[in-house]
mmCIF file of the N, C-alpha and C atoms, coordinates in Angstrom:
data_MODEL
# 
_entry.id   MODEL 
# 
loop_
_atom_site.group_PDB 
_atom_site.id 
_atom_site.type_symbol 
_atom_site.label_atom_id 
_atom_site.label_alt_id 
_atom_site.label_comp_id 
_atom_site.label_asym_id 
_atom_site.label_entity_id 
_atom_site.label_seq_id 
_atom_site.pdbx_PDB_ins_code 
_atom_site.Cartn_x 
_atom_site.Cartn_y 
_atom_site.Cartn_z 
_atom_site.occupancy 
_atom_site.B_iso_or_equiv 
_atom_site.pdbx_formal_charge 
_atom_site.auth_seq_id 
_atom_site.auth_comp_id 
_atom_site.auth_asym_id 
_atom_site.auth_atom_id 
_atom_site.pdbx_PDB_model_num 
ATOM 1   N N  . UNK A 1 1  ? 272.939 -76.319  105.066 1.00 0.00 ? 1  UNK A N  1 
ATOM 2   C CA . UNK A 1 1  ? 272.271 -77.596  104.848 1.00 0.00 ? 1  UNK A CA 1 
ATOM 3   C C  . UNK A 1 1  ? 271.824 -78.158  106.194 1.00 0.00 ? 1  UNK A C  1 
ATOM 4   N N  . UNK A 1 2  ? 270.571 -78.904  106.244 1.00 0.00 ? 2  UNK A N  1 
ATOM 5   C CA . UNK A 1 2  ? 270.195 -79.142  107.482 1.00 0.00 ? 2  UNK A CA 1 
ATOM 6   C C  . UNK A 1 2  ? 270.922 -80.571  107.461 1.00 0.00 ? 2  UNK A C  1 
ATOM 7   N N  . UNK A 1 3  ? 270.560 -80.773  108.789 1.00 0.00 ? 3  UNK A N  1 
ATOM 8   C CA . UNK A 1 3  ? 271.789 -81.736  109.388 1.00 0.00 ? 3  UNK A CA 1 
ATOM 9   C C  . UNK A 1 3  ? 270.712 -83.197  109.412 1.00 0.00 ? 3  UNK A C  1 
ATOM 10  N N  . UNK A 1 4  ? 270.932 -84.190  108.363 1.00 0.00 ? 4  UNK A N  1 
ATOM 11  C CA . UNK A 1 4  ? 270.178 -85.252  107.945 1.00 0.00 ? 4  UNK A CA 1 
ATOM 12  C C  . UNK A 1 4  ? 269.590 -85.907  108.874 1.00 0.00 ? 4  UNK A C  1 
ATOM 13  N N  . UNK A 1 5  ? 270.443 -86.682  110.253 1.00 0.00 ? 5  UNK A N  1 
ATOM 14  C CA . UNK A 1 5  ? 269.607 -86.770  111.291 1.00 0.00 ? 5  UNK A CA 1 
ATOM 15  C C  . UNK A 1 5  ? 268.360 -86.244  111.720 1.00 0.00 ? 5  UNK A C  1 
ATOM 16  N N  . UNK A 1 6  ? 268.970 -84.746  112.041 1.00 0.00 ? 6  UNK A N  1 
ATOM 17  C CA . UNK A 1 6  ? 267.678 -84.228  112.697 1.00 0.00 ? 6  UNK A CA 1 
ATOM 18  C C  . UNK A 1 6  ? 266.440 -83.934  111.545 1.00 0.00 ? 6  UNK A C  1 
ATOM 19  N N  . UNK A 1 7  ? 267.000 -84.386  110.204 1.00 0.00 ? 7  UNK A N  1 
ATOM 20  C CA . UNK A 1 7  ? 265.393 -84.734  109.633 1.00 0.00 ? 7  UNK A CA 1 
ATOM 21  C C  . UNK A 1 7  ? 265.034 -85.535  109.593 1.00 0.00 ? 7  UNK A C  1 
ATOM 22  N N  . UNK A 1 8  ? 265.410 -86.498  109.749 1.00 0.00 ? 8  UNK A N  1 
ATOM 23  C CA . UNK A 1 8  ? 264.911 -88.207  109.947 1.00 0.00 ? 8  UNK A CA 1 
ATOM 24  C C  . UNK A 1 8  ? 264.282 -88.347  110.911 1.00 0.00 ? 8  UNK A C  1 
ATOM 25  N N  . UNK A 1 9  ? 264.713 -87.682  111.966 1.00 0.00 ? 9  UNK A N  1 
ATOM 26  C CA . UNK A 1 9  ? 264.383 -87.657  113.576 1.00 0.00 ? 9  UNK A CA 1 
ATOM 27  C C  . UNK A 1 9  ? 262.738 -86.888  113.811 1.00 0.00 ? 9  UNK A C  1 
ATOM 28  N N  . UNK A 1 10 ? 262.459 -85.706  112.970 1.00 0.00 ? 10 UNK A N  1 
ATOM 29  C CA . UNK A 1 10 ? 261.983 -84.809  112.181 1.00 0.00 ? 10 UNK A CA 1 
ATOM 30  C C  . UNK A 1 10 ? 260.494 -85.512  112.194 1.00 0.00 ? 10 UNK A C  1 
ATOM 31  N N  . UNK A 1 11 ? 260.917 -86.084  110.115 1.00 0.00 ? 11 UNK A N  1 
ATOM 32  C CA . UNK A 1 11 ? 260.132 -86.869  109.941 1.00 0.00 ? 11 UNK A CA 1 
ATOM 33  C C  . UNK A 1 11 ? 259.489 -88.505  110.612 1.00 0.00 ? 11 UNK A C  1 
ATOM 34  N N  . UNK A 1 12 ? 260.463 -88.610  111.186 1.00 0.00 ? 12 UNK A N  1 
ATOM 35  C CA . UNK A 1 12 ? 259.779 -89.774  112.326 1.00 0.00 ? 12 UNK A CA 1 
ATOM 36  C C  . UNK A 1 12 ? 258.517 -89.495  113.332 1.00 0.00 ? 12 UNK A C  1 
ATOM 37  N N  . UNK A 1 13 ? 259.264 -88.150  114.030 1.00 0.00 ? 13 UNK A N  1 
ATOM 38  C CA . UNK A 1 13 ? 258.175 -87.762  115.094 1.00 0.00 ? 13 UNK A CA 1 
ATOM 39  C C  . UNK A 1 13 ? 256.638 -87.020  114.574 1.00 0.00 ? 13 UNK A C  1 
ATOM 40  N N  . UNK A 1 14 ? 257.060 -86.545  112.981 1.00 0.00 ? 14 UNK A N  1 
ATOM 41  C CA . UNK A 1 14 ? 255.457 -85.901  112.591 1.00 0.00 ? 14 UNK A CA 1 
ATOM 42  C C  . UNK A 1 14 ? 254.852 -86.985  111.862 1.00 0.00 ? 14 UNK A C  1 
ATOM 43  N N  . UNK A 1 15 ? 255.191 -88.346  111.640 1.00 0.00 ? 15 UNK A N  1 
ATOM 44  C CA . UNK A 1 15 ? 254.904 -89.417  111.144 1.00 0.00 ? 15 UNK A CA 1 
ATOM 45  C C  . UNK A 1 15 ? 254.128 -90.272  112.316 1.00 0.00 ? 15 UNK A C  1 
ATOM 46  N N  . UNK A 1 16 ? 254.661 -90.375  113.204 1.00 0.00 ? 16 UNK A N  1 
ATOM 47  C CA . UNK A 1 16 ? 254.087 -90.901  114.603 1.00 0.00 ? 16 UNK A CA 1 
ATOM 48  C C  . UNK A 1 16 ? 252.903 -89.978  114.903 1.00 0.00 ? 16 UNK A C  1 
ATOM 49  N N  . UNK A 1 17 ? 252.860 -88.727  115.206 1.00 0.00 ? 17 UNK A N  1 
ATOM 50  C CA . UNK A 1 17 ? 251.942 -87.823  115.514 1.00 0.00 ? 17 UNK A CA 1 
ATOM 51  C C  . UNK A 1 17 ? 250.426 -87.993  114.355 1.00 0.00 ? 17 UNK A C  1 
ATOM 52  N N  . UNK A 1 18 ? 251.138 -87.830  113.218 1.00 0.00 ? 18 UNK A N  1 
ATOM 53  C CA . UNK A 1 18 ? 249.813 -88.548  112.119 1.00 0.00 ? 18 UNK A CA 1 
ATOM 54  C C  . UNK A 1 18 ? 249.012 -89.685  112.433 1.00 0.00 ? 18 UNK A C  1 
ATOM 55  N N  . UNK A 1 19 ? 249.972 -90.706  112.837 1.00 0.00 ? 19 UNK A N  1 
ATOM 56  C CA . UNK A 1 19 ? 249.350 -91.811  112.643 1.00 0.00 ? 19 UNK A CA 1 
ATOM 57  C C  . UNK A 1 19 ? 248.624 -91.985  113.818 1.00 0.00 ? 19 UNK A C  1 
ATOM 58  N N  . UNK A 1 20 ? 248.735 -90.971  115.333 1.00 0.00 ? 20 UNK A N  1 
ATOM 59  C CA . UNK A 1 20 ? 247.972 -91.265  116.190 1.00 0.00 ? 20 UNK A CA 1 
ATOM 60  C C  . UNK A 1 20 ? 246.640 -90.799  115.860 1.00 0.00 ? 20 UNK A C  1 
ATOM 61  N N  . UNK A 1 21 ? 246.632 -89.802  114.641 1.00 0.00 ? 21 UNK A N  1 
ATOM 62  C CA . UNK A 1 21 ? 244.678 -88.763  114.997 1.00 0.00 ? 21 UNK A CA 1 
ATOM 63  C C  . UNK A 1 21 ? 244.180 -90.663  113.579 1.00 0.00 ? 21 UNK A C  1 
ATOM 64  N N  . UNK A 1 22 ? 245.207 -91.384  113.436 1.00 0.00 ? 22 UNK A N  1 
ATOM 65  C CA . UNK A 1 22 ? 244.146 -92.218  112.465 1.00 0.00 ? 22 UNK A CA 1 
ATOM 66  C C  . UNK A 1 22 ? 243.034 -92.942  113.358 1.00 0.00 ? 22 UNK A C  1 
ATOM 67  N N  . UNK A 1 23 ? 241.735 -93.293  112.417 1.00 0.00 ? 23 UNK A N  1 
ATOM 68  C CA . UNK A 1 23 ? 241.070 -94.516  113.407 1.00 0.00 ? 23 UNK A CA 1 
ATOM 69  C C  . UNK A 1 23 ? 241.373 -95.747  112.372 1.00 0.00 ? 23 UNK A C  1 
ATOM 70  N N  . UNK A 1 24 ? 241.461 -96.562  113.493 1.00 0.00 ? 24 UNK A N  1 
ATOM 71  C CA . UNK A 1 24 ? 241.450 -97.573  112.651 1.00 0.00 ? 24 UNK A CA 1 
ATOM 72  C C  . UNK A 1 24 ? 240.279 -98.622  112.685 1.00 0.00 ? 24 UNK A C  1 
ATOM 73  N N  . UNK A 1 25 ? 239.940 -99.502  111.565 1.00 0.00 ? 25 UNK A N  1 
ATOM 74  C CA . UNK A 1 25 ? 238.397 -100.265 111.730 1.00 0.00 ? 25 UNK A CA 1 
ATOM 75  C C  . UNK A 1 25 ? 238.757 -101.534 113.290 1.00 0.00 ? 25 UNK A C  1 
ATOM 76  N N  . UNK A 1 26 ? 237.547 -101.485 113.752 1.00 0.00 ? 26 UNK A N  1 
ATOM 77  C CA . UNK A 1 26 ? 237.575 -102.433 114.513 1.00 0.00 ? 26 UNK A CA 1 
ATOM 78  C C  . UNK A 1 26 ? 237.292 -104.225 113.898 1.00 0.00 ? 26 UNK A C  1 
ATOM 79  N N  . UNK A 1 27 ? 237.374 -105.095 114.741 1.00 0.00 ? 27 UNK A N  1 
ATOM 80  C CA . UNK A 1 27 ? 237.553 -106.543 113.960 1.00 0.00 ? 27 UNK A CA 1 
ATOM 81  C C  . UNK A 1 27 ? 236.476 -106.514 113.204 1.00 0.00 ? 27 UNK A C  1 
ATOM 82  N N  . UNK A 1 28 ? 234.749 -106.266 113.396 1.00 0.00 ? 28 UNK A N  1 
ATOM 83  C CA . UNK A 1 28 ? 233.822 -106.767 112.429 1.00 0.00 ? 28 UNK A CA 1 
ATOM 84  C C  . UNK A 1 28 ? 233.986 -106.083 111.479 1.00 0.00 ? 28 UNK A C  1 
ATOM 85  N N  . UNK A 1 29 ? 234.482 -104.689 111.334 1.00 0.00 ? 29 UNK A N  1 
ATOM 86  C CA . UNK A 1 29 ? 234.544 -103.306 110.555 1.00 0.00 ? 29 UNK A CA 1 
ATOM 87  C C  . UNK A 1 29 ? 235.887 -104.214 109.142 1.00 0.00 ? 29 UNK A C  1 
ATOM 88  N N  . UNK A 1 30 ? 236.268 -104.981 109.761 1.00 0.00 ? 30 UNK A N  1 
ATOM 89  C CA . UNK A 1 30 ? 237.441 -105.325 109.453 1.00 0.00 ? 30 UNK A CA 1 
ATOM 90  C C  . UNK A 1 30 ? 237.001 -106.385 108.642 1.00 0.00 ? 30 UNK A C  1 
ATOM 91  N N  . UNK A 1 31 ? 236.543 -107.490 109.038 1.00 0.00 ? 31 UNK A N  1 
ATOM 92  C CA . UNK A 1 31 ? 235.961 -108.472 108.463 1.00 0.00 ? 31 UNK A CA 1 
ATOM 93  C C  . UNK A 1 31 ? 234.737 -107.974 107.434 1.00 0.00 ? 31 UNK A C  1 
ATOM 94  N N  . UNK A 1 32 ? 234.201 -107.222 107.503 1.00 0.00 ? 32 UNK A N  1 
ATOM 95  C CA . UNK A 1 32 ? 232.877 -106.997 106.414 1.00 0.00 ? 32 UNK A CA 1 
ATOM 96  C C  . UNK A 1 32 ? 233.704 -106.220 105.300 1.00 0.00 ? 32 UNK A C  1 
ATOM 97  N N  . UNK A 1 33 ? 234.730 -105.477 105.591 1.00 0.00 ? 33 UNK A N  1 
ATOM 98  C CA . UNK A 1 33 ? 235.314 -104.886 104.141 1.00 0.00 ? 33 UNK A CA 1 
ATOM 99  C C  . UNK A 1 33 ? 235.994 -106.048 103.612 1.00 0.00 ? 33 UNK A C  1 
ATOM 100 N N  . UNK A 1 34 ? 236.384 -107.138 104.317 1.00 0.00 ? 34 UNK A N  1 
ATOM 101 C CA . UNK A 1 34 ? 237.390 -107.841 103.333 1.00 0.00 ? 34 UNK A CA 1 
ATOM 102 C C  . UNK A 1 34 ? 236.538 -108.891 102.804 1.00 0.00 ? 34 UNK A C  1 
ATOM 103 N N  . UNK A 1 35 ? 235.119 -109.190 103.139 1.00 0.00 ? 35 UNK A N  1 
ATOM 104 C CA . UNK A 1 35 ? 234.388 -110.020 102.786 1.00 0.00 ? 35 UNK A CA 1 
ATOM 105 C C  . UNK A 1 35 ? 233.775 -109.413 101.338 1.00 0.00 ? 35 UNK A C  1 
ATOM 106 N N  . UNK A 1 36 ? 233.776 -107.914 101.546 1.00 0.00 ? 36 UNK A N  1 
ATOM 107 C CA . UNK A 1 36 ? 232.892 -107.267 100.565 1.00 0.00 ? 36 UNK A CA 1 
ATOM 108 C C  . UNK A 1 36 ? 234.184 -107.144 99.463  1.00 0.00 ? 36 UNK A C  1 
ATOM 109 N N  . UNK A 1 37 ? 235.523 -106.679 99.637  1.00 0.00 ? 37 UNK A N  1 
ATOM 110 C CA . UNK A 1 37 ? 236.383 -106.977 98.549  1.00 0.00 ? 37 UNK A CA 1 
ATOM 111 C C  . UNK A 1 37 ? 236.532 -108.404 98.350  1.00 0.00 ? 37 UNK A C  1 
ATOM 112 N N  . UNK A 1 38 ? 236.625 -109.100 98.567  1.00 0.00 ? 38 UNK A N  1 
ATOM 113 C CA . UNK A 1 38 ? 236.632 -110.585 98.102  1.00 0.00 ? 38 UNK A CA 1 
ATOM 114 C C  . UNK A 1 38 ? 235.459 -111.089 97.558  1.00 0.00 ? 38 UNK A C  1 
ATOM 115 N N  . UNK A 1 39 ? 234.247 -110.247 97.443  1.00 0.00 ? 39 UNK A N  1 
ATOM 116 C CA . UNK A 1 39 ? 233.012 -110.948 96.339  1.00 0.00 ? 39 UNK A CA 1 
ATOM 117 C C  . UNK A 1 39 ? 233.109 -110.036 95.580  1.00 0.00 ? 39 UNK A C  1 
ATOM 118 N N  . UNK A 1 40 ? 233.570 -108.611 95.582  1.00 0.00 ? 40 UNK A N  1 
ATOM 119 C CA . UNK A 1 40 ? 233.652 -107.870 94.376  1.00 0.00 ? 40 UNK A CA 1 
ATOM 120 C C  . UNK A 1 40 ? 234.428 -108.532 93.618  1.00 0.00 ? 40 UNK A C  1 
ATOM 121 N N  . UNK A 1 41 ? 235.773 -108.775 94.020  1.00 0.00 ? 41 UNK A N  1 
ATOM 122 C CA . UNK A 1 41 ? 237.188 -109.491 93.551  1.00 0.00 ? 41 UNK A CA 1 
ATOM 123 C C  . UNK A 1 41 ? 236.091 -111.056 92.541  1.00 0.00 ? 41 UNK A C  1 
ATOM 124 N N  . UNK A 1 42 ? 234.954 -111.811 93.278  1.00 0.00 ? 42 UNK A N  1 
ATOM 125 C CA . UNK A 1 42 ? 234.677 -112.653 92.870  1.00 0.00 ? 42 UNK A CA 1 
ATOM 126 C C  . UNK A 1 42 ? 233.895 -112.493 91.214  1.00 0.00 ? 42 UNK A C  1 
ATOM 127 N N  . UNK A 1 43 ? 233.212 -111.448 91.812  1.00 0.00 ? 43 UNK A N  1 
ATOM 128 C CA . UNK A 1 43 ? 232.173 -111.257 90.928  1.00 0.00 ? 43 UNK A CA 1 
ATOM 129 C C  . UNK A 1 43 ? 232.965 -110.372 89.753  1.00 0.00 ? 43 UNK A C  1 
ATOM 130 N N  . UNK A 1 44 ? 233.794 -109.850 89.935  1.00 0.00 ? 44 UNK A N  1 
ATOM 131 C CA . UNK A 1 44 ? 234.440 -108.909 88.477  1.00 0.00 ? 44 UNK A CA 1 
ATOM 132 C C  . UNK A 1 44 ? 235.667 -110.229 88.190  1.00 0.00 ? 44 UNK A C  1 
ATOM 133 N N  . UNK A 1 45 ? 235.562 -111.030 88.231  1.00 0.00 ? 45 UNK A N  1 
ATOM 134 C CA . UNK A 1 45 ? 236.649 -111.583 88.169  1.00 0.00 ? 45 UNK A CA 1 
ATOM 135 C C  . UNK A 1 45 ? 235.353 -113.064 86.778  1.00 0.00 ? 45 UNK A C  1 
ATOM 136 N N  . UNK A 1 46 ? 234.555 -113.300 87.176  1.00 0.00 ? 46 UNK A N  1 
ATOM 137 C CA . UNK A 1 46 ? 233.249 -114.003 86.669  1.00 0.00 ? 46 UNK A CA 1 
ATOM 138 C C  . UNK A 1 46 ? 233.049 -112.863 84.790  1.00 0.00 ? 46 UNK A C  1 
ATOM 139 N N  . UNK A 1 47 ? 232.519 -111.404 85.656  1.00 0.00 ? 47 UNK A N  1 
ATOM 140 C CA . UNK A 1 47 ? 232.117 -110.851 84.507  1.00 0.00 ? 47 UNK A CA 1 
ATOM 141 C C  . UNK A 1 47 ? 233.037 -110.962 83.505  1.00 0.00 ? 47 UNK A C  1 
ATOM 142 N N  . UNK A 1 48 ? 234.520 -110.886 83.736  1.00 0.00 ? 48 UNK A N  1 
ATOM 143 C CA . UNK A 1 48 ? 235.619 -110.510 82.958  1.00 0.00 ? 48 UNK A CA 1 
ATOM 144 C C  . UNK A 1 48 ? 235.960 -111.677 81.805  1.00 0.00 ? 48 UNK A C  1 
ATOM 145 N N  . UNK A 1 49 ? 235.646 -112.644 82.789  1.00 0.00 ? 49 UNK A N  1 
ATOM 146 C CA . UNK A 1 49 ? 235.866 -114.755 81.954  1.00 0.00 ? 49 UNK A CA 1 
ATOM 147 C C  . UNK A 1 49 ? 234.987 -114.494 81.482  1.00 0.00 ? 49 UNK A C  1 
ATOM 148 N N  . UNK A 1 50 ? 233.554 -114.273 81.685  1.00 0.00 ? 50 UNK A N  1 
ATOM 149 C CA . UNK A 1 50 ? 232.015 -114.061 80.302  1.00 0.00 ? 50 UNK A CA 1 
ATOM 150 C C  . UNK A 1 50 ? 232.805 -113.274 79.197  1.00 0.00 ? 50 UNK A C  1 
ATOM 151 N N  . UNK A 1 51 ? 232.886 -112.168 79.783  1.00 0.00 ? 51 UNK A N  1 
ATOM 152 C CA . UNK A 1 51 ? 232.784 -111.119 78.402  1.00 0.00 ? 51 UNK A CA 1 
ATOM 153 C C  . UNK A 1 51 ? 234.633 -111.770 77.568  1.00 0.00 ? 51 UNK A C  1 
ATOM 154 N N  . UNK A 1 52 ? 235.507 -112.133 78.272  1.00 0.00 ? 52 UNK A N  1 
ATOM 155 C CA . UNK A 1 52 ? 236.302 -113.051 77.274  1.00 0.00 ? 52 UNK A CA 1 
ATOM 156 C C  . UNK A 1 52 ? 236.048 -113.978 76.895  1.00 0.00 ? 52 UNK A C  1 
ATOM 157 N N  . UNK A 1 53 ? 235.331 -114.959 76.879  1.00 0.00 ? 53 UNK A N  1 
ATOM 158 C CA . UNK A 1 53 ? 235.144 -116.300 76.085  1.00 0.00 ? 53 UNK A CA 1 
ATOM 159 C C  . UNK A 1 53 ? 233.855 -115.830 75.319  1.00 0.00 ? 53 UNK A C  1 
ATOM 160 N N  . UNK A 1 54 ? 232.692 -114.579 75.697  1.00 0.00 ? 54 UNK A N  1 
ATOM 161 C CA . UNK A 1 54 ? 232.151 -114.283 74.315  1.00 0.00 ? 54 UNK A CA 1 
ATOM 162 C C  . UNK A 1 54 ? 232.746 -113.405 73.470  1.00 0.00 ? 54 UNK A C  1 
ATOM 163 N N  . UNK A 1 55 ? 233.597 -112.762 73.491  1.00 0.00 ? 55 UNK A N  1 
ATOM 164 C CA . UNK A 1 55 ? 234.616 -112.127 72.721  1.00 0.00 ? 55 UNK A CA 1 
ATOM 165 C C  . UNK A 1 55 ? 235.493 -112.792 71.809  1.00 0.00 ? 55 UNK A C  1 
ATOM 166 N N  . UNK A 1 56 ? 236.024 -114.122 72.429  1.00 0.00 ? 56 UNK A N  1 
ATOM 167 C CA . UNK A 1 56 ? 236.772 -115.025 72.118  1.00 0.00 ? 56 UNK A CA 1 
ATOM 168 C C  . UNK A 1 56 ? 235.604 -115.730 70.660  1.00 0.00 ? 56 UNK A C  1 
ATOM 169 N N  . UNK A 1 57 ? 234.688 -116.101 71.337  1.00 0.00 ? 57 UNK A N  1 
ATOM 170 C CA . UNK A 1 57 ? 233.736 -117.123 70.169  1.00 0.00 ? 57 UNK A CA 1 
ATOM 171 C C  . UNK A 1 57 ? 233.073 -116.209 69.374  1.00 0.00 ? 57 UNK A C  1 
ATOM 172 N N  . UNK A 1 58 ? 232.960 -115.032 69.457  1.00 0.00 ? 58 UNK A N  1 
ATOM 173 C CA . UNK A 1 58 ? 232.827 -113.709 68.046  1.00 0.00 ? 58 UNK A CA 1 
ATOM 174 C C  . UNK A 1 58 ? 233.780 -113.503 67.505  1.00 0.00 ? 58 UNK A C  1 
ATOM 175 N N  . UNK A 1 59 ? 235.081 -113.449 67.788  1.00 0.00 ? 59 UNK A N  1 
ATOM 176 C CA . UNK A 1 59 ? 235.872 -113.910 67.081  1.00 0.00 ? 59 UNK A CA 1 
ATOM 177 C C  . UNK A 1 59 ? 236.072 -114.672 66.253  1.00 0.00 ? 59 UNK A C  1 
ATOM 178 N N  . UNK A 1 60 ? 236.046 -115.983 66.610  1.00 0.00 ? 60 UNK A N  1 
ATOM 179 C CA . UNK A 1 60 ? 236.098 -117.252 65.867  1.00 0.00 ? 60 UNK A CA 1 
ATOM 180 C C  . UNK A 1 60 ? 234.903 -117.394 64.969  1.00 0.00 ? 60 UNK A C  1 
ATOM 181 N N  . UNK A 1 61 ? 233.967 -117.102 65.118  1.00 0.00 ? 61 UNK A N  1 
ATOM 182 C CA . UNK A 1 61 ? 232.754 -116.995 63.935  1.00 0.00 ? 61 UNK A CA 1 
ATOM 183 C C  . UNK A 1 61 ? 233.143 -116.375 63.048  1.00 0.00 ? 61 UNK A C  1 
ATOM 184 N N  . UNK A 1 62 ? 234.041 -114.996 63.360  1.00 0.00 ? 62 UNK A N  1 
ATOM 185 C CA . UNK A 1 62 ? 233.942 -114.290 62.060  1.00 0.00 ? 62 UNK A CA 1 
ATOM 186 C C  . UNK A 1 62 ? 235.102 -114.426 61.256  1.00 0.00 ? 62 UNK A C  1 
ATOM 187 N N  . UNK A 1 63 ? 235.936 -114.912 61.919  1.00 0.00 ? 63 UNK A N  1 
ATOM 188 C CA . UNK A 1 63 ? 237.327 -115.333 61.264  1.00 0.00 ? 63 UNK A CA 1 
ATOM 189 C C  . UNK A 1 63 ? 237.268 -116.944 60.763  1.00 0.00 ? 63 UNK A C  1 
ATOM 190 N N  . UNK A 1 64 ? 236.104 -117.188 61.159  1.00 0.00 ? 64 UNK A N  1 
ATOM 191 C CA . UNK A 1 64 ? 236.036 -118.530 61.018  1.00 0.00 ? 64 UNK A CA 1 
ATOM 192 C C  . UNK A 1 64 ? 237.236 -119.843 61.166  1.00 0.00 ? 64 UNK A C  1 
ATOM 193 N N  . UNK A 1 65 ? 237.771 -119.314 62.646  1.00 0.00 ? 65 UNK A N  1 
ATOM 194 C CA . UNK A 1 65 ? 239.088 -120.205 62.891  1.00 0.00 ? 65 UNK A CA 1 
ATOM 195 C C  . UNK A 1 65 ? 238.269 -121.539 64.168  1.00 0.00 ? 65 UNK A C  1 
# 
């Protein structure tokens, strides 16, 4: 059985080594994705309230509640 340390130790150092080849976004890179998820977030969040409250009032027509 390998000796738990030295896999922790292991997986630490090929975990570090990964994370150096990452790039990461720079600040505007940074700011334009979270601007662009936060109007998607806006806008599917809009379509979703339409298509439930006309779902909701086809409902109620036909059940006539």
């Amino acid at each position: 059985m390998k000796n738990p340390i030295k896999a922790i130790s292991t997986l630490y150092k090929e975990t570090m080594s990964e994370m150096r080849k990452c790039t990461w976004p720079n600040r505007s890179e940074l700011y334009e994705s979270t601007i662009l998820v936060v109007s998607s977030l806006i806008v599917l969040s809009v379509v979703v309230t339409v298509a439930d409250k006309l779902l909701l009032f086809c409902v109620r027509m036909i059940t006539g509640v």
